[in-house]
NUBA-317996 format. One record per residue (C-alpha): residue in three letters; x, y, z. Coordinates in steps of 0.001 Angstrom, whole numbers, padded with zeros to 6 digits, always signed. Layout:
N
ALAXYZ...
***
This chain:
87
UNK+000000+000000+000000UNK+001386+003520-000735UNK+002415+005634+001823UNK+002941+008738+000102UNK-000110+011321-000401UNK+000622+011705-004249UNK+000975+007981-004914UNK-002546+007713-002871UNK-004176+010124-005043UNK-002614+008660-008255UNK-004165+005138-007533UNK-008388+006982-006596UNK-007561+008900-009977UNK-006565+005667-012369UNK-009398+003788-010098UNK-011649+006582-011312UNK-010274+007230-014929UNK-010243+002999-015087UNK-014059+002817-014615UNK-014941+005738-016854UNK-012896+003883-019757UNK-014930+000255-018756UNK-018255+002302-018828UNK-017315+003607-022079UNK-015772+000694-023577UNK-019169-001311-022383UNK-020999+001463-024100UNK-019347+000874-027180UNK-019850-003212-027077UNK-023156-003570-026587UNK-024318-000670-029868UNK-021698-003262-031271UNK-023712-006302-030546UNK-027200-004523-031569UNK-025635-003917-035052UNK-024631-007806-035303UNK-028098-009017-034226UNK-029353-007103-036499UNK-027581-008073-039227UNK-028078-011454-038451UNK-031594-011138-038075UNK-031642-009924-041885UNK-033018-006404-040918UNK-031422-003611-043155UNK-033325-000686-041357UNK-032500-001960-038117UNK-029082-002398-039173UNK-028742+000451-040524UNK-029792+002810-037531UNK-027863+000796-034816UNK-024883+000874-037302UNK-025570+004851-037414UNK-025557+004779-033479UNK-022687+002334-033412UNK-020409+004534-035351UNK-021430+007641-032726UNK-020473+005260-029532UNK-016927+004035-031029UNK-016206+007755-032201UNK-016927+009520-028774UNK-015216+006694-027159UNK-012009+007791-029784UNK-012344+011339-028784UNK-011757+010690-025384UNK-008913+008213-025326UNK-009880+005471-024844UNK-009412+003430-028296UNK-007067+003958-030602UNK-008004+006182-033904UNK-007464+002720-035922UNK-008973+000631-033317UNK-011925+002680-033903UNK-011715+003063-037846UNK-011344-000956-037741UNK-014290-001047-035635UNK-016923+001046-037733UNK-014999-000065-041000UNK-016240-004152-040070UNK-019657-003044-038855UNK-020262-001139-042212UNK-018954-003671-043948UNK-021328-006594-042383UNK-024077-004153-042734UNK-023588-003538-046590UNK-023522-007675-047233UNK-027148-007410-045955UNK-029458-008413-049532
***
């Protein structure tokens, strides 16, 4: 366990900053898995707005640091991609 006040605060802030990135990352993951059902399901609409709201969740999750600006272009880059096989 630290002793020092700075190394104290340092582990509440990453305990903090480390649950804002899992809320966001969980965030992310499940407008993920609501584009894939849909796809699988065959629905282009449906697809097509959760892929819309997908692509919003992966991009404010970019902004803020935590993925990667190619993590994220991989991301909405597969999700458009499974969307557009949809006959």
């Amino acid at each position: 366990m630290a002793n020092i006040k700075s190394a104290k605060k340092r582990i509440l802030v990453n305990e903090t900053k480390a649950a804002r990135n899992k809320a966001i990352r969980s965030r992310v993951k499940t407008s993920i898995k609501k584009v894939n059902a849909a796809v699988a399901a065959g629905d282009k609409a449906a697809a097509q707005a959760a892929l819309l709201a997908a692509t919003s969740e992966i991009d404010k999750a970019t902004s803020k640091g935590v993925y990667h600006s190619n993590t994220s272009s991989r991301k909405v880059s597969r999700l458009s991609k499974a969307v557009n096989s949809i006959a």
